[in-house]
N, C-alpha and C positions, 0 to 999 in steps of 0.2 A: 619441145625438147625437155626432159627431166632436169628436174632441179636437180643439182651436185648433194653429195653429202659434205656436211662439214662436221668435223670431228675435231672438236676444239680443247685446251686443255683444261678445262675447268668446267665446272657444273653455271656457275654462275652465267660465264661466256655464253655458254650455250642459251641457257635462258634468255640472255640478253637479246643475241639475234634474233632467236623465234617470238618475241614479242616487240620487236621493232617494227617501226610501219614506215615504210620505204618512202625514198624522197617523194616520188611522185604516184603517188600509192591511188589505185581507182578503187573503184566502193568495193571492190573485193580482191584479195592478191593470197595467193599462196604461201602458206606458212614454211619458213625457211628448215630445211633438214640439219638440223643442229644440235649436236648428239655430245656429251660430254666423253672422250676416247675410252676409259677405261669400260663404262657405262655400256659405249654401243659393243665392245668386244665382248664382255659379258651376254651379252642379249646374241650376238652374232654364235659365238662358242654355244647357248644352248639352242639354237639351231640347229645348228650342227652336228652335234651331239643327237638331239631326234632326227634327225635325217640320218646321219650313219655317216657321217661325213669323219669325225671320231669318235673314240671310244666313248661310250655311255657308263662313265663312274658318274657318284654321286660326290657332285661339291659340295665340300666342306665351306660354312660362312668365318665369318673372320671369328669368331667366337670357338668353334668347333675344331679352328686349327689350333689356335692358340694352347683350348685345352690339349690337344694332341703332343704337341711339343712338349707342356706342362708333364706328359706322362713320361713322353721321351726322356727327359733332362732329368726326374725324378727316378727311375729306373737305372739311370749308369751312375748314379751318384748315392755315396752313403749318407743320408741326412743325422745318420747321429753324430758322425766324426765332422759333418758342417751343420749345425745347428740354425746358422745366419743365415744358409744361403737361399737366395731371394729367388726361388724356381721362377714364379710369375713373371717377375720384372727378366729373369733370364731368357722365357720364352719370347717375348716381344722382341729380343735384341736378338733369337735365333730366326723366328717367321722374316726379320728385316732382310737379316742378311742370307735366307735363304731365297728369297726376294731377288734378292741384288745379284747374286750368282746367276740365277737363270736371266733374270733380264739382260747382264754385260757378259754373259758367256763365258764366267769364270769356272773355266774348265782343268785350268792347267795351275796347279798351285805349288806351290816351291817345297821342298823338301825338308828347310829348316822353317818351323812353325810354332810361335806360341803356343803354348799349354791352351789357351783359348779356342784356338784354331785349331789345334789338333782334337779336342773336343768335340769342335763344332762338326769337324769333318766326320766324326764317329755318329754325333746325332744325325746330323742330315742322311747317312745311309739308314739308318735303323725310323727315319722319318718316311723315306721313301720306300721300306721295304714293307711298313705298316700302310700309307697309301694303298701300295700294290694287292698286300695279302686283303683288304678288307674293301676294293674294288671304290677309293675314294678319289677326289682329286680335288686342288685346290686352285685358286684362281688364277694365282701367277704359271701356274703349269698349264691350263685349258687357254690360257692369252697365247701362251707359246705352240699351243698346240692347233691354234684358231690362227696364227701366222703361217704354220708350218702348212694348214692346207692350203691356204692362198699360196703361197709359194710354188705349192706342187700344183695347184691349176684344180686341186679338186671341191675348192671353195671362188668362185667369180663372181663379181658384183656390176651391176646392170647401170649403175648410174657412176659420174665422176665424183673422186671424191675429193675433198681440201682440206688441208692439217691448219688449224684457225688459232691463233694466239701462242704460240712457241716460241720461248727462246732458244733450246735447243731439243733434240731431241734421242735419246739412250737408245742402245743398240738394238733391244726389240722394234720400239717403234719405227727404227731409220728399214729396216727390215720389212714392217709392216707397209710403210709407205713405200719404199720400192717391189713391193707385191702387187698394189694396188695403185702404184701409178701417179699414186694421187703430187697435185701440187699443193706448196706452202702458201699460206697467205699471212705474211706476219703482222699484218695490222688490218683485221677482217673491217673495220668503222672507217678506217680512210687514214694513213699519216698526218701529221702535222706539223710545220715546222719547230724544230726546238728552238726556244732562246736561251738566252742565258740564266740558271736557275738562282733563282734569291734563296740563300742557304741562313737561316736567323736563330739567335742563339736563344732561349727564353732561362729564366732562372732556376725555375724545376716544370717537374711534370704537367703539374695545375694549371701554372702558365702559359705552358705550352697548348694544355686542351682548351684551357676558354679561348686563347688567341687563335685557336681552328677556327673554331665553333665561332666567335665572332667575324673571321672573315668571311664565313659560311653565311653568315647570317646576313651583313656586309651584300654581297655578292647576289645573294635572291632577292633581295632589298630593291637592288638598282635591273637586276634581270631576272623575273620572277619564272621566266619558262627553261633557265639552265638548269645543267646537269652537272652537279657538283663533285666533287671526290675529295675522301680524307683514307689515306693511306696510311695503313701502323703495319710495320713489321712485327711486334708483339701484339697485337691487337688484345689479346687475352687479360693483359697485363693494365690497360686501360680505359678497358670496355666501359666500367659501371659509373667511372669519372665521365666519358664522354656522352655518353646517356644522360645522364644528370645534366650536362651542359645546354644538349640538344635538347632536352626538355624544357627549361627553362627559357632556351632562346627562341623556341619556335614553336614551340605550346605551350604558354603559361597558364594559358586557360582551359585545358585537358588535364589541370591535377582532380585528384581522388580516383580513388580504386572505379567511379563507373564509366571514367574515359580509361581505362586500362587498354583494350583493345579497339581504341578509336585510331583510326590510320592518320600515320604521324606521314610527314614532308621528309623523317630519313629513316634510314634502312643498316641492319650489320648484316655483313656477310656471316658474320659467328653466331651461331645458335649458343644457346646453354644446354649443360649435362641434362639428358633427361630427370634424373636424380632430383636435379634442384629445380623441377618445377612442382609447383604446389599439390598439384593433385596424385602424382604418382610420389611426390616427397612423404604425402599421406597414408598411399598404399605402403611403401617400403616401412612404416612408424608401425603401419596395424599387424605388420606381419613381424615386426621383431617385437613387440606386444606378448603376439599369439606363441614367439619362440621361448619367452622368458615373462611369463607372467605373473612370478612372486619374487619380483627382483627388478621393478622398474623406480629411477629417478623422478622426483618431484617434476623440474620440468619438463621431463620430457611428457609426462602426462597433462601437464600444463598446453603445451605446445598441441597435444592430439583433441583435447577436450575445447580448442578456441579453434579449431581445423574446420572450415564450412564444408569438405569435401567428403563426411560421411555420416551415417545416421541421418535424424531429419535439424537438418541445418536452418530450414527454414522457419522453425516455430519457438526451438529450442537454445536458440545461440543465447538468450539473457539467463536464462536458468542454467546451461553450461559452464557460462562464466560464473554465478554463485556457485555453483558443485568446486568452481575451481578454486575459490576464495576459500570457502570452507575446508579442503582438503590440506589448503596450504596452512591452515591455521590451526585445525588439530589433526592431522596426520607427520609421521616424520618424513623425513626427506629419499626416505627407500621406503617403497611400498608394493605391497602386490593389488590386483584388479580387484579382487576378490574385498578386500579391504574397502576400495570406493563405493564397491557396490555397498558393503554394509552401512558404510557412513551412510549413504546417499538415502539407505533405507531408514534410518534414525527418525522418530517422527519431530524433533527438533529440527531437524536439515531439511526432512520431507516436505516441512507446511512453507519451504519457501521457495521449493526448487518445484517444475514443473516438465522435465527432462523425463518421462517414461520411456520414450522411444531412446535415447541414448544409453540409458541403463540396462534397456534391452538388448541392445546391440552388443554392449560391452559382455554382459551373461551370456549372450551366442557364443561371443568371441571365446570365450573363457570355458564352454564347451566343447566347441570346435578343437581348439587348444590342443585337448588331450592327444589328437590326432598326432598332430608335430613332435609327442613325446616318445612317441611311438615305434617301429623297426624300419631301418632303412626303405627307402622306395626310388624307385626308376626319375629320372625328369620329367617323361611325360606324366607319371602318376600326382609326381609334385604339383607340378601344373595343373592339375584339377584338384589337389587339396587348395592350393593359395587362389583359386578364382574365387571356388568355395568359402574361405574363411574372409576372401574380400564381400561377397555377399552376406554373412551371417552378421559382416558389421556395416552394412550399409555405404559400402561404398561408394563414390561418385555415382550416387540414385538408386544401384540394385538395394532393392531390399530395403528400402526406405517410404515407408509410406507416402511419405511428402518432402520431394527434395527440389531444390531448384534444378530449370535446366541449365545442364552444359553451355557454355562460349563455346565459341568458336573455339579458339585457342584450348581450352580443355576438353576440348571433345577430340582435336587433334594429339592432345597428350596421352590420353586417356585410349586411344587408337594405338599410336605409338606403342605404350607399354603392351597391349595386350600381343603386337607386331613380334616385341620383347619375349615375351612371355612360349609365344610358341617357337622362338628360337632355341629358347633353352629344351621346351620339350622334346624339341628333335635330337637332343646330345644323347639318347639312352645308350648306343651301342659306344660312345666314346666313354662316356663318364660310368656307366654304371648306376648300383641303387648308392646312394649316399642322404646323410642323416638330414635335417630341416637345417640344421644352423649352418650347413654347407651351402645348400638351397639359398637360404640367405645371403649367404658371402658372395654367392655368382649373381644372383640378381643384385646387388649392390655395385657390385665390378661392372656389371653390363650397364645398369642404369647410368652409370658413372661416366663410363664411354661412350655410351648412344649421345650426341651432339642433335637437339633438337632447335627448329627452323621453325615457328607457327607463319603459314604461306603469307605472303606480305599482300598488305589490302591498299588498292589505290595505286599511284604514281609517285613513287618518292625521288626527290629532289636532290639530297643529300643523300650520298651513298660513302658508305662505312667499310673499306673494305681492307681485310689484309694483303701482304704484299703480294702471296702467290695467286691470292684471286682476285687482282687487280690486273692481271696478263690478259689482255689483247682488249680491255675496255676504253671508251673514248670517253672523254667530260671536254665540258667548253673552261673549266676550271674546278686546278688539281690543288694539293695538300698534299704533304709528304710528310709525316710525323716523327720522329725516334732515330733521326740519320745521329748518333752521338757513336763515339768510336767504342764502346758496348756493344753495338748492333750493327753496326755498319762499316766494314763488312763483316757477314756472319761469322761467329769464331768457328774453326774445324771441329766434327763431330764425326770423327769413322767410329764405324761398327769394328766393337772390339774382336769377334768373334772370325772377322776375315783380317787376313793377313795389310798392315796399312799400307805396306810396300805394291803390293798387289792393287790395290785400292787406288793410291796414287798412281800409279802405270796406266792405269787405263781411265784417269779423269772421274773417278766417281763423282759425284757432288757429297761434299762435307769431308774429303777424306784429306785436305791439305790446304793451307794457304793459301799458295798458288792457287786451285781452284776455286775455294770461296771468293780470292781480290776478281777473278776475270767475271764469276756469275755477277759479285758485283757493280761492278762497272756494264755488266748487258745490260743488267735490268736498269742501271742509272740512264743509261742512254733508254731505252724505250720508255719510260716514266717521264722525260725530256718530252718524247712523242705523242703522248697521251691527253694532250690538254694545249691551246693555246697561250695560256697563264697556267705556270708550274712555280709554286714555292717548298721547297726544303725546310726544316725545322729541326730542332733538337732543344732537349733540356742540360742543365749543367748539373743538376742535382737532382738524384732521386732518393729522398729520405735522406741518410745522413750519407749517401753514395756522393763523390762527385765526381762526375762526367764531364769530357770535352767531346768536341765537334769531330764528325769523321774525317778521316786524314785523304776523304776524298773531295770534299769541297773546302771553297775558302769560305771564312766568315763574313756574311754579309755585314753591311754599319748599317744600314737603312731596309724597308719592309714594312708590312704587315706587323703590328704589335700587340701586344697582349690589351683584355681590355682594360680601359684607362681605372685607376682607383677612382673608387665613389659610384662606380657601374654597374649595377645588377644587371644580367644577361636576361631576367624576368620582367626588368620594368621598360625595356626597350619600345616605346613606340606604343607605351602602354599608358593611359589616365587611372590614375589610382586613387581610390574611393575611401578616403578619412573617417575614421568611426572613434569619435570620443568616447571610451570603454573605463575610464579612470573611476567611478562610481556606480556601484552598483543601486538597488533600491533598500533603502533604511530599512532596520529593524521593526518588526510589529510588533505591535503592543502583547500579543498572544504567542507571537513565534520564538521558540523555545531554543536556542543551540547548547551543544555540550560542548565542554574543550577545558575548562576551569582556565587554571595559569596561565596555560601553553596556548588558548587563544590569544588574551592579551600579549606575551613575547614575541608570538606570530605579528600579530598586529604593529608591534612596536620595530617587528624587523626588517618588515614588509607587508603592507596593508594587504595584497594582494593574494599572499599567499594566506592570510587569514580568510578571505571571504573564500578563495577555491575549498578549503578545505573544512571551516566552520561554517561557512555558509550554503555552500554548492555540496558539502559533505563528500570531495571529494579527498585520497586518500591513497598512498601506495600500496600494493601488496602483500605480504611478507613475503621474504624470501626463504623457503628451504634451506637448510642446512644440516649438516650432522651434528648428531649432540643437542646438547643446550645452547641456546642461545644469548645473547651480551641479558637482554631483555628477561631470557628466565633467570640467567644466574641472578642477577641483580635480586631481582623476586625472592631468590631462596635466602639471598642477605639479609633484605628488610625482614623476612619471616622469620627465621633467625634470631639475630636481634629484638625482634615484636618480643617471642613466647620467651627469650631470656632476660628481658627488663620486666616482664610481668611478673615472674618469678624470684629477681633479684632486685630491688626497688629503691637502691640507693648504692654513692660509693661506700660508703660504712659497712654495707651489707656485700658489696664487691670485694672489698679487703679482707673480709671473714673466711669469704671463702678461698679466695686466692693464699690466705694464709695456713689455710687446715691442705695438710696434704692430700692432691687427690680431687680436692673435692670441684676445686673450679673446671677440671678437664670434665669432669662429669657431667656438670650442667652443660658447660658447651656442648657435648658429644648427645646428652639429651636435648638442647634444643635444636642442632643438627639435624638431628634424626626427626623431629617432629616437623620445622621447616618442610625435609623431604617426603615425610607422608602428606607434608599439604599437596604439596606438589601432584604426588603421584595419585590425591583423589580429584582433583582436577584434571589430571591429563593420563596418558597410561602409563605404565609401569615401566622406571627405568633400567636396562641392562645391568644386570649382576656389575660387570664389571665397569659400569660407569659411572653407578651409582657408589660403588667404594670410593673411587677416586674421587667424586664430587664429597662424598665425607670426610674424604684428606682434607680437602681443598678448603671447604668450609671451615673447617676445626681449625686449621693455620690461619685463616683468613681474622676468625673472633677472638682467637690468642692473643695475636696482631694488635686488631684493634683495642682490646680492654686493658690493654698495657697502655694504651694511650688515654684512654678512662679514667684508669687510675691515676696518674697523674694530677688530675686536675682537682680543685678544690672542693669541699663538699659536694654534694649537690644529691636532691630525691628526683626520682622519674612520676612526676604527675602524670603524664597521660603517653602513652601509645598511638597511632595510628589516628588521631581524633580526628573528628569530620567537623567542619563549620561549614554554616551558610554565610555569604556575604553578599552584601550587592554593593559593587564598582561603579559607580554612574547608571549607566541603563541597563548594565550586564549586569547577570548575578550568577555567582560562581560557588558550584561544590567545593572544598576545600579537605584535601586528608593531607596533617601534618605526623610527619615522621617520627617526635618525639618533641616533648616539653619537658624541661626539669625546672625544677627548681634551685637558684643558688643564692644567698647573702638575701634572699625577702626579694630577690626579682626574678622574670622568667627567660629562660633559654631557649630558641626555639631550634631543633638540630634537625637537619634533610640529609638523609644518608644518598650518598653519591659513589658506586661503585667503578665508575670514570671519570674524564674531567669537570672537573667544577666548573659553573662560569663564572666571569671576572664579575669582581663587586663592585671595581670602579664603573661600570656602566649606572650605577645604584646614583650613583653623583649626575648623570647625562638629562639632557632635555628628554631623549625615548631611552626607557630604560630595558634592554633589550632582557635582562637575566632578572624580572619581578616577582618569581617566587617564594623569597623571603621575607621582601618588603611588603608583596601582600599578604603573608602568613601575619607579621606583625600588625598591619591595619586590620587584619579581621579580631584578632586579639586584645587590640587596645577596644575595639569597638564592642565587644562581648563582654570583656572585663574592663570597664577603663581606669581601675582604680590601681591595679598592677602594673608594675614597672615591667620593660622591656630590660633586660637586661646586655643581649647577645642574639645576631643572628647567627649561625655556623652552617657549615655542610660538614657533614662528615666526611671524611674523603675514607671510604673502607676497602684499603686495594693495598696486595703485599707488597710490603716492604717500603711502602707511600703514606702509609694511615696516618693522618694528623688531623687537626681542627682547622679549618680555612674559615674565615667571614670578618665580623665587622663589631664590634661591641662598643659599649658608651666610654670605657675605660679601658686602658693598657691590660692583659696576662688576665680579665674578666675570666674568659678561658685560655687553657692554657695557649697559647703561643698564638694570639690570637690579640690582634693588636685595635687599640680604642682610634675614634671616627678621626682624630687629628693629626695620628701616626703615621697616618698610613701611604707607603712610599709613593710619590708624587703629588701630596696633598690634593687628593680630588675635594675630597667633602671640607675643607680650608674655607669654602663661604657658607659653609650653614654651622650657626653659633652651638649648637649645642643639639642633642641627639633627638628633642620634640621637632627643632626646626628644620632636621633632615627626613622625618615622619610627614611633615608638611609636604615639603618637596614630594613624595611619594604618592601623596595624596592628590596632590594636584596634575600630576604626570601622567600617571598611572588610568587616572579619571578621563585626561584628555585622550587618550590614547581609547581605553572604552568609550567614547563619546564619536572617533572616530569610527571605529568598528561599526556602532549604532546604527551611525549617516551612514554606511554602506562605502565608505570609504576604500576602493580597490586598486590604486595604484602600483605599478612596480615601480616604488622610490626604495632606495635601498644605500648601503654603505656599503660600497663592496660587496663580498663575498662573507663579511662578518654576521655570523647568528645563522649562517644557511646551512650549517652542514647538516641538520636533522630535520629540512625541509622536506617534505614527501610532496611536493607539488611541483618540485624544484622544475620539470620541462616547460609547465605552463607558462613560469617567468618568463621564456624565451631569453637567456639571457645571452647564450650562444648570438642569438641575431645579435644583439645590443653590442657585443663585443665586435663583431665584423661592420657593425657600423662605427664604433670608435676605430676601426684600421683601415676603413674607408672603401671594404670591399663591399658594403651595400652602403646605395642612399637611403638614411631614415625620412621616411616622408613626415611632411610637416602635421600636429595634430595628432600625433599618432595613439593618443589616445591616453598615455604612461604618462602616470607624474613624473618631473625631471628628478634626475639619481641627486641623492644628497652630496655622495662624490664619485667622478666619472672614475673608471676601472677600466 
């Protein structure tokens, strides 16, 4: 006897049976006919269609209608008198609800009609008169038309068939089935009895995913050959939280990128956009490249140059990443291609970078280019420029001398797009020739919507599924996610464009309350059915949202709970291996670091971040930005300043001129201008119009400050910019200090500071976190030591702020600028006098370079104070450290970090 068809509602279902192996299965059995319904009518219709069973139009795919409508909609409508209006997003809501008419037979519509509907009714004829005239057809019409011959007896089917996982079913298919005879099977895996469902409240979202995911975990634990279920009605909305959970609870041991496509114990039903997988996220980057090539962002070239999915990835990824450092470092933040290449060719950048093939690619690219500038062209023609410009840049392998091979998973992506790719070529007679950046827009759109699935490896245990592909599956134990009264029951969603009156009369789904409470409540009860053990969940909070529980169940007191605080999902059932990391290896006798001050301050604020980055040489980025940056402006200040104290060499000589009319704007506005040709021989030449403002800015900026200059007592400018050597214990430090004067036979030492200063009470502390003026003065006293220190200052040089900040042996030394025993809070109150605060510095200072030395690396730390200018800041981990003060991770014992000086 022939096996039955089963024509079930979902794709998933369908998979499900045909890879099920039956209770009493012999060493070979028949694979079950198990067809997802919309799937086998499709497949049936073009049968049919070759046979001559119906008419032979060409189907239009869901892409080709879409545009169709697009033209539709765009056509009866003046876009200049609606500038807003959203054609695209109008056409999906017209394809829906042209949909929806032919499936429920809405034939007969009422007389009085929204401006919507009366619209919609004008496009749908001038939709189906464009079908006609251009011999098209679209799928929901060929389903009706693939009933309509079953019906008449001139389409018959040889085997029985069965409608498998239904809740209910819409007036085509109740049609279909009474054509075909066929019977329902509403629970194809077997019934089971419902019991009573535990419905449990968690406190938000998170809670609610680890507490799946642990009873998940929970449940394989004690029966490792079930078949689990976690159901989300949003599943979209929670996917990346519950992957993360699922990974950590049941592979901890598959992190790094080379267990990526290792077959995991669970499974989503939801794929992602093809869009946002890596390799065609790659393709879409090189073709809006090739669209706008003197007019691309810092990172996004950032983003394309660390991409292993083009040119030769495999030789070139370390020299990549220097092209990218260096671009970020003197190029600006809008650049063209044209430009990398040149940098890239500089023999200064050349002798370091070893990227020929990628430079190559880019100059193809940037040849090819010209193409896309070009006069409109057809889709198909598109379609072999963009394979084109994907080979001239080496894409996933073409054209690359030396690439790695494809995964799995990318070779199926990389399939996918190209699937892509000749869908749009087939739109010529729809779309027409249109420019590249349209080209663009539509593979964007499509990539966006294509939902890709890379085929699942293995036997997954846990299965992730949303609610409507959760119909007609069985598990020995279910999860029901998101029942909060948000989600459950669905809120109404009619299609604006068909009348809602009409919509409600005949039961659509989403066009009424009434029909969303009853779908909800079938599907409650068959999800009851699905499982021997069935729990219900919800959160009360999502973000700053607060949610209650659907007003279809009651609130459970007891259940499944989240996991317990102090519980990592990752250490479960795990022995974890302690590595004392607190010290690194000691300083050699020969080995050289640079850092000056800013090692020691590192050191003192955090040992560890001083050896990541003085000693491991590691180091953040820059970041891109427009304009100038805190870091140039600053630059332009001290230079500034440099070339006007070298010129002007005392207040006597400042008061000269500030009193001849005229004369002090001029030296400012000349050292201005000389500052910014420093600049611009160092880097390139700034914008007409950026660079006036930057001579405003500056000019107000030193007005500002030497009004504060003047003010103070005498004083001559001994040195500028001076460099000393010094050695601190075992370190020895470069030193350029900012400015020396002279005042009353002692010295001043000033650090100009175009932002916050830092505090000088740390100057008083056991680790003195802000030592750059304490060590300016110990290098000084120890160069000269017959000179008095008089004053250490910052200049603080920022409008409207500019004053003297620091520390002096006496009260108003400079002006407003208070002496060591004044000063509010009496920190320095136990050191007698300003040598034996020198001491302290000495001895600090020392200890602190002695640590560095030892190789001292611990994350001991005070807080968050001193880190904001840490560029190492992720290594800290300090994120973990905090989630173990909240007791969401166990910190294991040993863990390697000196204890924090105070918990945070």
């Amino acid at each position: 006897m022939t096996s039955p068809i089963i024509l079930c509602a979902t794709n998933r279902l369908a998979q499900t049976l045909r890879s099920a192996i039956p209770e009493h299965a012999a060493a070979v059995w028949n694979t079950p006919q198990a067809f997802a319904l919309e799937a086998w009518m499709d497949q049936l219709g073009e049968e049919a269609m070759l046979s001559g069973v119906i008419s032979a139009a060409i189907l239009l795919d869901a892409f080709a209608e879409k545009l169709l409508w697009q033209q539709v909609i765009a056509d009866s409508i003046n876009l200049d008198d609606t500038p807003l209006f959203d054609i695209a997003a109008m056409a999906v809501k017209a394809a829906d609800a042209y949909a929806i008419a032919r499936i429920w037979a809405l034939d007969s519509w009422p007389d009085a009609m929204s401006r919507e509907a009366q619209l919609f009714a004008q496009w749908r004829m001038e939709f189906q008169r464009r079908l006609g005239e251009n011999g098209w057809t679209v799928a929901v019409d060929r389903r009706e038309a693939v009933v309509g011959a079953l019906e008449q007896g001139a389409l018959r089917m040889r085997s029985r068939v069965v409608f498998a996982g239904f809740n209910e079913l819409n007036p085509l298919h109740q049609r279909l089935r009474a054509a075909l005879d066929a019977t329902m099977l509403a629970s194809p895996m077997g019934n089971q009895s419902a019991g009573a469902p535990t419905v449990i409240a968690f406190q938000d979202v998170g809670a609610e995913c680890r507490a799946a995911v642990r009873w998940a975990g929970t449940q394989l634990a004690t029966n490792p050959s079930w078949r689990i279920g976690i159901v989300v009605p949003d599943l979209s909305s929670v996917r990346d939280h519950l992957e993360h959970e699922l990974e950590h609870a049941l592979h901890p041991e598959l992190a790094g990128p080379a267990f990526a496509e290792h077959p995991r114990r669970y499974n989503f039903s939801l794929g992602r956009a093809l869009a946002d997988t890596p390799i065609v996220a790659c393709a879409l980057q090189l073709l809006g490249f090739a669209n706008d090539m003197d007019e691309i962002e810092q990172p996004v070239l950032t983003s394309l140059l660390l991409n292993p999915y083009w040119s030769d990835s495999v030789n070139e990824t370390d020299a990549r990443s220097v092209l990218d450092a260096q671009v970020r470092r003197r190029l600006r933040r809008h650049l063209s291609v044209a430009q990398v290449v040149t940098l890239a060719s500089r023999p200064s950048v050349q002798a370091r970078l070893a990227c020929p093939m990628a430079l190559q690619h880019l100059s193809q690219l940037l040849h090819h280019a010209a193409i896309c500038a070009g006069e409109a062209r057809l889709p198909s023609e598109w379609a072999q420029v963009v394979r084109a410009l994907l080979h001239a840049a080496g894409w996933a392998g073409s054209g690359a001398r030396e690439c790695r091979t494809l995964s799995s998973h990318e070779y199926q992506a990389r399939e996918a797009w190209s699937e892509l790719l000749d869908r749009f070529a087939r739109a010529d007679q729809i779309i027409g020739a249109l420019p590249f950046s349209q080209v663009l827009a539509h593979l964007h759109a499509l990539c966006g919507e294509r939902m890709f699935q890379p085929q699942t490896r293995g036997t997954p245990s846990v299965h992730v599924v949303g609610m409507l592909e959760s119909t007609g599956l069985h598990f020995d134990a279910l999860w029901v996610m998101g029942m909060h009264d948000g989600a459950w029951p669905p809120a109404p969603a009619p299609n604006p464009l068909i009348p809602v009156a009409l919509q409600r009369s005949h039961g659509i789904p989403n066009s009424c309350a009434a029909v969303q409470l009853a779908y909800a409540r079938t599907i409650l009860r068959r999800l009851q059915c699905q499982a021997p053990v069935v729990h219900f969940s919800c959160a009360l909070m999502n973000g700053s949202q607060e949610l209650r529980h659907s007003p279809l169940f009651v609130l459970a007191t007891d259940g499944p709970t989240a996991a317990p605080v102090g519980t990592t999902p990752a250490r479960w059932g795990m022995a974890l291996e302690c590595l004392d990391d607190a010290a690194g290896p000691a300083l050699q006798e020969n080995e050289r670091v640079r850092g000056g001050v800013s090692l020691l301050r590192a050191q003192a604020v955090c040992p560890a971040w001083a050896f990541y980055q003085y000693r491991l040489g590691a180091a953040a980025l820059e970041r891109p930005q427009a304009g100038l940056g805190a870091q140039e402006r600053g630059t332009l200040v001290h230079d500034a300043l440099e070339w006007f104290w070298n010129q002007v060499d005392s207040r006597q000589a400042l008061a000269d001129l500030a009193a001849a009319p005229g004369a002090l704007d001029l030296q400012i506005h000349a050292a201005v201008i000389a500052s910014l040709e420093a600049y611009e021989a160092r880097s390139d030449a700034m914008p007409a119009g950026a660079r006036e403002l930057e001579v405003l800015r500056l000019t107000r900026l030193l007005r500002e400050w030497l009004q504060a200059e003047i003010c103070r007592a005498d004083f001559v400018v001994l040195e500028c910019e001076r460099e000393l050597k010094h050695q601190i214990g075992p370190v020895a430090l470069t030193l350029r200090i900012d400015r020396i004067d002279q005042q009353d036979g002692k010295l001043v030492v000033i650090d100009y500071k175009t932002g916050t200063p830092g505090s000088i009470h740390t100057w008083a502390a056991t680790r003195i976190i802000e030592p750059q003026l304490p060590i300016y003065a110990l290098a000084l006293s120890n160069t000269t030591p017959t000179v008095q220190i008089g004053a250490l200052v910052y200049g603080k040089v920022r409008l409207g702020e500019s004053r003297f900040l620091g520390l002096s042996a006496t009260d108003n030394f400079v002006d407003r600028v208070r002496g060591m025993h004044h000063v509010r809070g009496a920190p320095f109150a136990a050191f007698a006098d300003w040598e034996a605060l020198q001491v302290h510095w000495q001895e600090r200072i020392e200890a602190v370079a002695d640590e560095f030395a030892r190789g001292m690396a611990g994350v001991s730390i005070d807080g968050m104070n001193g880190l904001d200018y840490c560029e190492v800041l992720p290594l800290l981990r300090l994120s973990e450290r905090e989630a173990y003060r909240m007791g969401l991770l166990n910190e294991p014992v040993g863990h390697g970090n000196q204890p924090s000086r105070q918990e945070f």
